[in-house]
N, C-alpha and C positions, 0 to 999 in steps of 0.2 A: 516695105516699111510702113505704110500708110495703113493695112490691114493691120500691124501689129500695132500701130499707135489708137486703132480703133477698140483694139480689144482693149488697150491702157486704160481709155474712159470708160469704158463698161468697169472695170476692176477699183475705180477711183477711191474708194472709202469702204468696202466690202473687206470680210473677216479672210484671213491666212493662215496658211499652216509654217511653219521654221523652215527657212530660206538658205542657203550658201552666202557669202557676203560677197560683194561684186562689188571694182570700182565706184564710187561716186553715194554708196551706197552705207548703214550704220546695222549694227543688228540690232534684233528690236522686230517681233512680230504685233505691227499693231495696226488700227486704222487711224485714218488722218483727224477725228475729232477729238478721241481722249488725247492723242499726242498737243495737240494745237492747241488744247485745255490748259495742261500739263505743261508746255513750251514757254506760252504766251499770258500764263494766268486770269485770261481771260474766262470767268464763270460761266457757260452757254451750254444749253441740251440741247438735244434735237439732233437729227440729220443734219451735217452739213450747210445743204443748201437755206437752212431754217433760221440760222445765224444770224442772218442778215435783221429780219422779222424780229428776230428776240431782242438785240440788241438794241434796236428802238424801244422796245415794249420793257424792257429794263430799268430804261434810264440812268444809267450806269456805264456806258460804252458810248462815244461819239462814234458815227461814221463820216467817211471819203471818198475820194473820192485820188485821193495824194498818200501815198505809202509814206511811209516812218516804221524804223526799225522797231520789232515787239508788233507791231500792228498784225491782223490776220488778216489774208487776202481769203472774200469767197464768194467760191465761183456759183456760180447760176447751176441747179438741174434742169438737165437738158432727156431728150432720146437715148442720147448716146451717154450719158453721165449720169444717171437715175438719180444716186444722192449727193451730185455736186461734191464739192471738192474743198479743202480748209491748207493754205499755206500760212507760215508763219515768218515774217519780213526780218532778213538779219544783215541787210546791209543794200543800203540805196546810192547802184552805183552811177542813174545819172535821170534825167528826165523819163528814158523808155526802158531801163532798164534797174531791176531789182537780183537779187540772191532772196533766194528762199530755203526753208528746213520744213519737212511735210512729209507725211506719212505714207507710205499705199497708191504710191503712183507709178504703178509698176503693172504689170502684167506675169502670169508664169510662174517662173521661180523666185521669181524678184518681186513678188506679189507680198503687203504687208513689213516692208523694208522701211528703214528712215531714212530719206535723202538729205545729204545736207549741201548746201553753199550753191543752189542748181538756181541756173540762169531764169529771169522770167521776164519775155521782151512785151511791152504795149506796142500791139500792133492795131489798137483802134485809130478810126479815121478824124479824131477827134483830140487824142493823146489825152483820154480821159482813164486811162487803166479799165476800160471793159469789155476790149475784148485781146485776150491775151496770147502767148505761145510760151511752153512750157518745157525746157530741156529733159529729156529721157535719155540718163545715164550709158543702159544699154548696147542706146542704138548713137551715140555722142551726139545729138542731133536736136535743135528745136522743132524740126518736124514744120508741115504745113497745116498743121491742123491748128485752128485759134478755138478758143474756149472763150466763153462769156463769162464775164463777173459782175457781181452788184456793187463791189468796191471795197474799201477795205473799213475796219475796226478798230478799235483806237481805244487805250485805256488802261490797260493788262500790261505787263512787265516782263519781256526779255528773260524769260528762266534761265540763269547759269546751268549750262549740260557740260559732261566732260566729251571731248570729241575725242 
């Protein structure tokens, strides 16, 4: 499990080919920035992990550090995560825990999917949301692997999607 959760972050935001649909999962071959554009109406280029950056240099988007629904969660490039990672917040269900809807966190066949309503617990030593663990549908599991983030985005609006 730990190897396949490893391949997950390599595949984080990387392009796909049409997938089967799988519990927990939406069709939809995309990666997680246009979607989180598109989701969250928040205006942002770049990689992922670049979000963060732009969104100051905008001036147009507050950041977090505290989720709110519509907010984008994004996560740091890492080794294992090259172009970082873009969740889109749809329901905060308590201090350490959120629901997120996000692109391409998938590995394999499940690689380029939309996830929707999937658990994201803070597991920082701080309960500051930055450093996370992220439900993978597949394997049912938050897995032991935590993921870093810069925090969340603020600003953008909640897209109506039909689920």
């Amino acid at each position: 499990m730990i190897a396949l959760l490893g391949l997950l972050v390599v595949a984080a935001c990387g392009g796909s080919t049409q997938r089967a649909w799988v519990p927990g999962y939406a069709g939809g071959d995309t990666s997680c920035v246009p979607y989180a554009r598109a989701r969250s109406g928040i205006e942002l280029q770049g990689d992922a992990w670049q979000w963060w950056d732009a969104a100051a240099q905008s001036g147009r988007y507050d950041r977090s550090r505290s989720p709110r629904v519509g907010a984008v969660l994004v996560f740091m490039r890492t080794s294992r995560n090259r172009s970082g990672h873009l969740s889109v917040v749809t329901r905060v269900v308590n201090s350490r825990e959120i629901r997120v809807d996000h692109a391409n966190w998938a590995t394999g066949r499940n690689r380029g999917r939309v996830a929707r309503d999937q658990p994201v617990m803070d597991v920082s030593p701080r309960n500051d949301w930055s450093l996370v663990r992220v439900w993978y549908p597949p394997v049912n599991d938050l897995g032991q692997t935590s993921f870093p983030t810069y925090g969340f985005i603020h600003g953008g609006r909640l897209m109506a999607e039909a689920r």
